[in-house]
C-alpha positions as CSV (number, residue, x, y, z in Angstrom):
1,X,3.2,-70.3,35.6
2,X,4.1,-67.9,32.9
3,X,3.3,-64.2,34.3
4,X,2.0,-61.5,31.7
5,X,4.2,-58.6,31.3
6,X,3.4,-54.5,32.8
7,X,2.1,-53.9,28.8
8,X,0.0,-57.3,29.0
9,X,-2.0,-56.2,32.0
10,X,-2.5,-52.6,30.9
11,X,-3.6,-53.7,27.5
12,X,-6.4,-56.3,29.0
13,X,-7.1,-53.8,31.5
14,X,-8.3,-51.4,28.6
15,X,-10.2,-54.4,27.0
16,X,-11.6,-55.6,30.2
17,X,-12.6,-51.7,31.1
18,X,-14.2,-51.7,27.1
19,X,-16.2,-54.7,27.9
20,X,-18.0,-52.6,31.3
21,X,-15.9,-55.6,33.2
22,X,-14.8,-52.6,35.7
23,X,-13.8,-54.8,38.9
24,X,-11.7,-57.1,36.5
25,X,-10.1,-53.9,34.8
26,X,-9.1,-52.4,38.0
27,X,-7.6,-56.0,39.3
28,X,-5.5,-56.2,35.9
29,X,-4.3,-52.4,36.1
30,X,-3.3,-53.1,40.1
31,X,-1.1,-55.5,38.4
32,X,0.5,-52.7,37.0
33,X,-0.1,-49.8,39.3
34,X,1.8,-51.7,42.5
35,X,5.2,-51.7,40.0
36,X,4.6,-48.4,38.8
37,X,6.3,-44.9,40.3
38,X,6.1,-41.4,40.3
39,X,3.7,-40.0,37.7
40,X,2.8,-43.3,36.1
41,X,2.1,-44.2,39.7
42,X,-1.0,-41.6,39.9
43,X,-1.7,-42.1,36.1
44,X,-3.0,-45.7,36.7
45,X,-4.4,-45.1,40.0
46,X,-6.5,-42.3,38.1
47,X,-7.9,-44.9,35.5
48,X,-8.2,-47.3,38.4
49,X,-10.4,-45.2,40.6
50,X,-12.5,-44.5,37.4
51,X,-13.5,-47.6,37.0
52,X,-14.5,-48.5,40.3
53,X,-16.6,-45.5,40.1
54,X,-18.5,-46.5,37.8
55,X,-18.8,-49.9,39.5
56,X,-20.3,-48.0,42.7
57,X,-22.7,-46.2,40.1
58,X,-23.6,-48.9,38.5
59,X,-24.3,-50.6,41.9
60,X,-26.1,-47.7,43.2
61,X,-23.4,-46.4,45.7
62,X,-23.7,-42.5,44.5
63,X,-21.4,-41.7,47.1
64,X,-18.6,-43.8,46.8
65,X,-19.2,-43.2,42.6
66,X,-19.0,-39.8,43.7
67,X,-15.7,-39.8,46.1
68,X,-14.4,-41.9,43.4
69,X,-14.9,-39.8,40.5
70,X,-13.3,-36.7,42.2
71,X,-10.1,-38.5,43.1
72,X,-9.8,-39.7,39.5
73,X,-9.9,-36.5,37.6
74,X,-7.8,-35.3,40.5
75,X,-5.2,-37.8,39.0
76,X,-6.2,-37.3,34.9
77,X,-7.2,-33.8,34.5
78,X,-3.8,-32.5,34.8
79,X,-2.3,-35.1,31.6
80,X,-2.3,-34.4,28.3
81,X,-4.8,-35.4,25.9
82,X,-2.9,-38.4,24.0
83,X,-1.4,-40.2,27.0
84,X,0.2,-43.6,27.5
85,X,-1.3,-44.0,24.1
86,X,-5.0,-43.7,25.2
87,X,-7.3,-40.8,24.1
88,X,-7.4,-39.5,27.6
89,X,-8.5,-36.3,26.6
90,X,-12.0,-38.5,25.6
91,X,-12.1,-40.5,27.9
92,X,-12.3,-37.7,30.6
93,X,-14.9,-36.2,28.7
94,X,-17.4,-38.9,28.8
95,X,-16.4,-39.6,32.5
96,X,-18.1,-35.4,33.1
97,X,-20.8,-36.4,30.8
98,X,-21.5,-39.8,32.7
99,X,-21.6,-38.7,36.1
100,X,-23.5,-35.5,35.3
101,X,-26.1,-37.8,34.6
102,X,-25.4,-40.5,37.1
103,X,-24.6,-38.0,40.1
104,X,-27.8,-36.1,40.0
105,X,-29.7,-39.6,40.2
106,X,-30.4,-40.2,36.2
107,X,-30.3,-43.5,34.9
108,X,-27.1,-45.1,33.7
109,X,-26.2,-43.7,30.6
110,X,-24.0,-45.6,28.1
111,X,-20.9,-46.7,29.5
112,X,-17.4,-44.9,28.7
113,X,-15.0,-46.4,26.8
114,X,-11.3,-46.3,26.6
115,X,-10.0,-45.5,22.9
116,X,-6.5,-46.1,22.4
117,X,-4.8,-43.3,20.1
């Protein structure tokens, strides 16, 4: 069995997370995340928890989208705006403008997307 390499799971995790695939993308960064330390460490786990929350909004779990979302920009809102060669800067910007909408019981607005920089 040939095993993909750290860069070959965070790269179809970014795809995966592109495609609104968010349980896949969190299973492929995991991958990552588990050999990961230090800052890196919470880096992925921020992107991670992101993602599953907005599984749990797009499942209707407001709470855990919410509980989620917190503990991500906990993890993301402290890193530059280029990092790990993603537009992070973007990406937490359309994570606010999501779950402004989704948090106060709007419909799902279009998805956020990961652009690599």
């Amino acid at each position: 069995m040939i095993r993909k390499s750290p860069t070959e799971f965070f790269e179809e995790g970014i795809d995966l997370f592109n495609a609104g695939k968010f349980f896949e993308c969190h299973e492929a960064w995991e991958e990552v995340w588990k050999h990961s330390a230090g800052d890196a460490k919470f880096f992925y786990q921020g992107i991670i928890q992101a993602a599953v929350a907005i599984l749990h909004a797009q499942r209707g779990n407001l709470t855990g989208a919410a509980s989620l979302y917190a503990k991500a920009s906990a993890k993301l809102d402290h890193l530059p705006a280029e990092h790990m060669g993603l537009a992070l800067g973007e990406l937490r910007d359309a994570l606010k403008a999501f779950f402004a909408v989704v948090l106060t019981g709007g419909p799902l607005p279009p998805l956020p997307k990961l652009r690599r920089s």
